[in-house]
LODREN-782683 format. One record per residue: residue number from 1; x, y, z of N, C-alpha, C in turn. Coordinates in Angstrom, 2 decimals, padded with zeros to 5 digits. Example, Ala and Ser with C-alpha at 12.3 -4.5 7.8 and 13.67 -1.06 7.14 Angstrom:
REM LODREN-782683
(1, (013.19, -005.69, 007.80), (012.30, -004.50, 007.80), (013.20, -003.30, 007.80))
(2, (012.85, -002.25, 007.08), (013.67, -001.06, 007.14), (012.90, 000.03, 007.87))
***
This chain:
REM LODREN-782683
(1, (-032.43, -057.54, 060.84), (-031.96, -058.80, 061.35), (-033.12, -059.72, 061.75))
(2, (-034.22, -058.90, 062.60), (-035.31, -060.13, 062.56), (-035.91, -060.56, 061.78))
(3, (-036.23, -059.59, 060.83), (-036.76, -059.88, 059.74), (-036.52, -061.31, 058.84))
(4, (-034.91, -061.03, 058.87), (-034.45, -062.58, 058.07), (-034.52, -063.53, 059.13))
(5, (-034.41, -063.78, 060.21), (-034.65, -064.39, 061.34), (-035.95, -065.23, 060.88))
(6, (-036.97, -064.48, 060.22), (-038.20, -064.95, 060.80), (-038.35, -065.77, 059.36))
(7, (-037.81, -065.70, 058.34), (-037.79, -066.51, 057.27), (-037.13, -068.00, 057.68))
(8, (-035.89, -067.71, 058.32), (-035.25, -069.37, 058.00), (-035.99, -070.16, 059.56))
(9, (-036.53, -069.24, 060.57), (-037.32, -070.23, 061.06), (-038.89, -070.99, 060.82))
(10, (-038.78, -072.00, 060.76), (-040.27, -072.63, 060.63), (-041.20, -072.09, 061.81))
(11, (-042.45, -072.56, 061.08), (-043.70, -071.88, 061.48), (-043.87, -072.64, 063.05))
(12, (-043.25, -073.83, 063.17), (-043.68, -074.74, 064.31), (-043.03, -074.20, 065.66))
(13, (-041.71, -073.60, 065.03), (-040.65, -072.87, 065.97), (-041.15, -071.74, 066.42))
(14, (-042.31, -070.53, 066.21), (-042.49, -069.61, 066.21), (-043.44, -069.53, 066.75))
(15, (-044.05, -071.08, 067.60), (-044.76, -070.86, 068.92), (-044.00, -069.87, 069.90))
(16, (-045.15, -068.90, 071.36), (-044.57, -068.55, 072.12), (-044.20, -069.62, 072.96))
(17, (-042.84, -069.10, 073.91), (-042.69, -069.63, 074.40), (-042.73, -068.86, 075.81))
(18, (-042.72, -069.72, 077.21), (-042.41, -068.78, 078.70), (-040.91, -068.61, 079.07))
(19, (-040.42, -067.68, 078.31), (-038.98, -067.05, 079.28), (-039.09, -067.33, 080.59))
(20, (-039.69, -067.12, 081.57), (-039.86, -067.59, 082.78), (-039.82, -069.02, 083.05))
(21, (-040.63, -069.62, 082.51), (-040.84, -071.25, 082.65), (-039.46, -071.73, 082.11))
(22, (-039.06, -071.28, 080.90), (-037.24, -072.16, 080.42), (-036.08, -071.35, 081.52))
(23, (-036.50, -070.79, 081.89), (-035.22, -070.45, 083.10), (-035.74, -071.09, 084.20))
(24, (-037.30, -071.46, 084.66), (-037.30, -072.00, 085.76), (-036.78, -073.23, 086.35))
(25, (-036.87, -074.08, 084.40), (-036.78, -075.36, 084.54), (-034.81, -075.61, 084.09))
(26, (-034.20, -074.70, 083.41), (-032.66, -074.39, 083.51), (-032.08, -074.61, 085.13))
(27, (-032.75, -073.60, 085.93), (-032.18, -073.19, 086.78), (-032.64, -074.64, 087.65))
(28, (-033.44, -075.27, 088.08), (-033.88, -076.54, 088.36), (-032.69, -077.55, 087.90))
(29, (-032.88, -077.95, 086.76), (-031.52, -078.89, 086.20), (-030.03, -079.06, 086.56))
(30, (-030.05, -077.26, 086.53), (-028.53, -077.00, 087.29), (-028.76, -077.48, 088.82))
(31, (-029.41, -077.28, 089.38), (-029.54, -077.35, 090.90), (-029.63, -079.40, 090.95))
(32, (-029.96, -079.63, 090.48), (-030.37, -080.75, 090.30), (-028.97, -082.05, 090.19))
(33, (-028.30, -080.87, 088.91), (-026.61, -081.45, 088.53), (-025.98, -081.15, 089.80))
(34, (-026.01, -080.33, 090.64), (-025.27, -079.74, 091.71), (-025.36, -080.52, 092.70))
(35, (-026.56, -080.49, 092.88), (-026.70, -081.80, 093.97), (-026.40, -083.35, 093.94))
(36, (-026.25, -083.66, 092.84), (-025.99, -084.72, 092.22), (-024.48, -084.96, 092.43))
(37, (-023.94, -084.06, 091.64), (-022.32, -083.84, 092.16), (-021.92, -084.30, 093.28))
(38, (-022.39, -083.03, 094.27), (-021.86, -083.10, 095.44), (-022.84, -083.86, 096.63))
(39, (-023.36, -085.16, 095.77), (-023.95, -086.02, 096.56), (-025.28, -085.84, 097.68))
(40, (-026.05, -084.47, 097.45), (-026.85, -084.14, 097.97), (-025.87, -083.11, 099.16))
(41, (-024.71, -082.79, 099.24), (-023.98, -081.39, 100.40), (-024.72, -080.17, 099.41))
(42, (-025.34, -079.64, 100.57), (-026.22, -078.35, 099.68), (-024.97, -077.28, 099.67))
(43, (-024.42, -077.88, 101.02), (-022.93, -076.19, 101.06), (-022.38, -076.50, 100.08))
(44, (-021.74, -077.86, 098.98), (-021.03, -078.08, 097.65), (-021.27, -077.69, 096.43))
(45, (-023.07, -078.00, 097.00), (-023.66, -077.71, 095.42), (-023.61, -076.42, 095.23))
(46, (-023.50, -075.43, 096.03), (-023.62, -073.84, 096.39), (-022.40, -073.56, 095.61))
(47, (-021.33, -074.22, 096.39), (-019.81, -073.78, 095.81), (-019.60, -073.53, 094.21))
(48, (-020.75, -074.85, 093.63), (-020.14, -075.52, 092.55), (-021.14, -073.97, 091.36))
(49, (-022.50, -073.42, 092.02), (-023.06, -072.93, 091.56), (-023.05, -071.86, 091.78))
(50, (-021.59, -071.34, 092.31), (-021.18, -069.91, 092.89), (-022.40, -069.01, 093.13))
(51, (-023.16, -069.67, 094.11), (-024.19, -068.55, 094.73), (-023.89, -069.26, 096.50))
(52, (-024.23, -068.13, 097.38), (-024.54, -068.38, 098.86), (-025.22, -070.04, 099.05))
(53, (-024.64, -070.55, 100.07), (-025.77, -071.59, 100.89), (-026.88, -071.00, 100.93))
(54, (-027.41, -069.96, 101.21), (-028.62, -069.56, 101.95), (-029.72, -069.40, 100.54))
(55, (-028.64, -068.76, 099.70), (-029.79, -068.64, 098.32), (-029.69, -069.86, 097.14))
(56, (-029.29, -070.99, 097.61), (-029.45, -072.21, 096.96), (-030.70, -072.30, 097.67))
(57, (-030.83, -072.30, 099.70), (-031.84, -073.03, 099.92), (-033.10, -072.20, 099.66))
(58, (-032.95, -070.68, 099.33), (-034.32, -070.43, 098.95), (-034.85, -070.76, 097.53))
(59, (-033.81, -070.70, 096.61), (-034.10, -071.33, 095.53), (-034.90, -072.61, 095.27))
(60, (-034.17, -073.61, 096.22), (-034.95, -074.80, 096.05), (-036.44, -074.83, 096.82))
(61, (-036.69, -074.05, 097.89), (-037.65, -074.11, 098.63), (-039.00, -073.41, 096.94))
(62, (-038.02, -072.18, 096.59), (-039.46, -071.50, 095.68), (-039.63, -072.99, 094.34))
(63, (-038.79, -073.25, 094.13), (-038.66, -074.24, 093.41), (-039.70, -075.75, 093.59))
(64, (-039.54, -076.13, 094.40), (-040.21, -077.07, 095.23), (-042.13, -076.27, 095.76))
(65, (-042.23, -075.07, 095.70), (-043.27, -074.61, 096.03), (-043.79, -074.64, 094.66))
(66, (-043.35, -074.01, 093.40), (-043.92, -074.70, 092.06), (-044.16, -075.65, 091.96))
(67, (-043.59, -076.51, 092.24), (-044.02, -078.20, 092.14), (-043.08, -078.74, 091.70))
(68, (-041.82, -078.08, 091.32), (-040.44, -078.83, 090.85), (-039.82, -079.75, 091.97))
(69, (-039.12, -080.84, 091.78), (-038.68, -081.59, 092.90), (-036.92, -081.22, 092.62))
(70, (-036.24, -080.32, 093.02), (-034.52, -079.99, 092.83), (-033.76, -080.93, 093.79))
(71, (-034.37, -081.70, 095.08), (-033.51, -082.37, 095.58), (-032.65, -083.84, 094.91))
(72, (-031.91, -083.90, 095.20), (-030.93, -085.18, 094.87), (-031.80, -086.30, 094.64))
(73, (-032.54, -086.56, 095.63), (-033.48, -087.73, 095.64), (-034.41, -087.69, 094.34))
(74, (-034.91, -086.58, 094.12), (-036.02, -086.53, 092.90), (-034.94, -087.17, 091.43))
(75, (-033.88, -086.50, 091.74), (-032.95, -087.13, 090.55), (-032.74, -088.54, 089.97))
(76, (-032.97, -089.33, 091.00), (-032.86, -090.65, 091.08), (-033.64, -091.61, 090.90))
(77, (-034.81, -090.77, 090.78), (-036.44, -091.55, 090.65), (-036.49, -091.64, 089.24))
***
């Protein structure tokens, strides 16, 4: 299966990429839509992203310690 995989993709596609970094910046976007939603209520955006209040706000804190901006406000800029 990879094998043919690796034929119909082009050579440009077959850069690596960071699994880490495309979930960092996924998981950012969503948080981002969430807050957006629910107008910057972190308890809404939580609801909407069926995880705890408490682990939205560590999310955004590690998030924001990378240098990502997840609050509502960064959205708007």
């Amino acid at each position: 299966m990879f094998q043919n995989e690796q034929t119909v993709i082009g050579e440009a596609e077959q850069r690596p990429i960071s699994l880490d970094a495309r979930l960092q910046e996924l998981e950012g976007n969503l948080i981002r839509w969430a807050l957006s939603v629910s107008r910057g209520n972190k308890s809404r955006a939580a609801r909407l992203l069926q995880i705890k209040r408490s682990t939205l706000g560590d999310r955004i804190s590690r998030l924001e310690r990378a240098g990502k901006q997840p609050d509502a406000e960064a959205n708007t800029a």
